[in-house]
N, C-alpha and C positions, 0 to 999 in steps of 0.2 A: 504494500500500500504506500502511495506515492504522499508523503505529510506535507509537501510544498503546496502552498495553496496562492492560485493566482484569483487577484481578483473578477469577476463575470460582471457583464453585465446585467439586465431585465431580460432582454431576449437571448444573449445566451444561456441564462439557467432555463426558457424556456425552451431551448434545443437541448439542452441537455437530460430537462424529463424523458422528452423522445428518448435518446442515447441509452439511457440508464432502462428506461422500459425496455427492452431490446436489446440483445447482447452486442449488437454489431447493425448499424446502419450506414445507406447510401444515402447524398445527399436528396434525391430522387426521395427517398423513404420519410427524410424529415419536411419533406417540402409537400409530400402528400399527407401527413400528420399534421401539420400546418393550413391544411387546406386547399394549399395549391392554388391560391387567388392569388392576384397583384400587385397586395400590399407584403405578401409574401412571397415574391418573385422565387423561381430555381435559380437565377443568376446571382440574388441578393442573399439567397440561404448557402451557395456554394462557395462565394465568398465571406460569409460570416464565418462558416468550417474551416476555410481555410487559415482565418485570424485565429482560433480558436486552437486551430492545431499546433498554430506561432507560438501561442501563447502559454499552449502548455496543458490547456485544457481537455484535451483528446488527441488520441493516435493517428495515425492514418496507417491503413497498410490496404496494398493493391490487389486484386482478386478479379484477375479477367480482366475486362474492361472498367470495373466500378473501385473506387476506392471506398474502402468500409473505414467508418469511425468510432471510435468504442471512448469510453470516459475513464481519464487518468484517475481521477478519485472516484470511491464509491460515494451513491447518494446519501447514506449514513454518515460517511467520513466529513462530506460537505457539511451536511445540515450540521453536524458538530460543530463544525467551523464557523460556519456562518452565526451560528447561535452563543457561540463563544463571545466573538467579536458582538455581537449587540449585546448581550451584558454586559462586557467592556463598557462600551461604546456611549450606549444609552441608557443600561441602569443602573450606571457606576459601581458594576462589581456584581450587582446582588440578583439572586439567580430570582429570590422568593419573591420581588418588584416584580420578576417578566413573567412570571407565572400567573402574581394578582392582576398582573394588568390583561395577561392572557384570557383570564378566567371572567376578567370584570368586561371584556367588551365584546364576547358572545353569549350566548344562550349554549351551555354545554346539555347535553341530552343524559337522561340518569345511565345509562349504558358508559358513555363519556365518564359522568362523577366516579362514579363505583369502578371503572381502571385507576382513574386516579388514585384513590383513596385504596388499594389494590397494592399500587406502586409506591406509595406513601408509606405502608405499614409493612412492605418489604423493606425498604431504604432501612426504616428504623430495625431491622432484625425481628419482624412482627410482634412487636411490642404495641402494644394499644396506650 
């Protein structure tokens, strides 16, 4: 597992859901997951891959005619990262702000609470 983490943009981590769904994609493949409309051109997603692969974000390796792209970090790996930095970031440190404020600006579903509280009473050694 690759711990260097570049930063993405918005539309790259939305190319990179694709990636990660999928063990290995054509740009063809993200451009039809995408829609395949003309705000999401095949020329404009073939070149976003290609920064992406610059950048360190995904592989590229060639297979026939199509070059397949696969993602240098796992989505677990990312989201760790990502979630790191905004407690950094935004709630100066504190994991149990991003949580309150997680929890205070949707409607979680009692299926939703009861993982939590699930996960809470694991953490502590299930201790109540």
């Amino acid at each position: 597992m690759n711990n260097k983490h570049i930063k993405a943009t918005e539309k790259e981590l939305e190319i990179l859901q694709i990636v990660w769904s999928k063990d290995a994609v054509s740009v063809k493949d993200v451009h039809e997951a995408l829609g395949g409309d003309n705000s999401n051109g095949y020329t404009t997603i073939l070149k976003m891959m290609q920064i992406m692969h610059e950048k360190g974000l995904v592989t590229r390796q060639k297979k026939g005619k199509l070059h397949l792209y696969k993602a240098v970090n796992s989505l677990e790996n990312t989201r760790q990262h990502l979630l790191d930095k905004m407690i950094q970031t935004i709630f100066q440190g504190s994991a149990s702000q991003l949580v309150m404020s997680a929890l205070g600006t949707s409607k979680s579903s009692k299926e939703e609470l009861k993982q939590i509280k699930e996960y809470l009473e694991k953490l502590e050694g299930g201790e109540s």
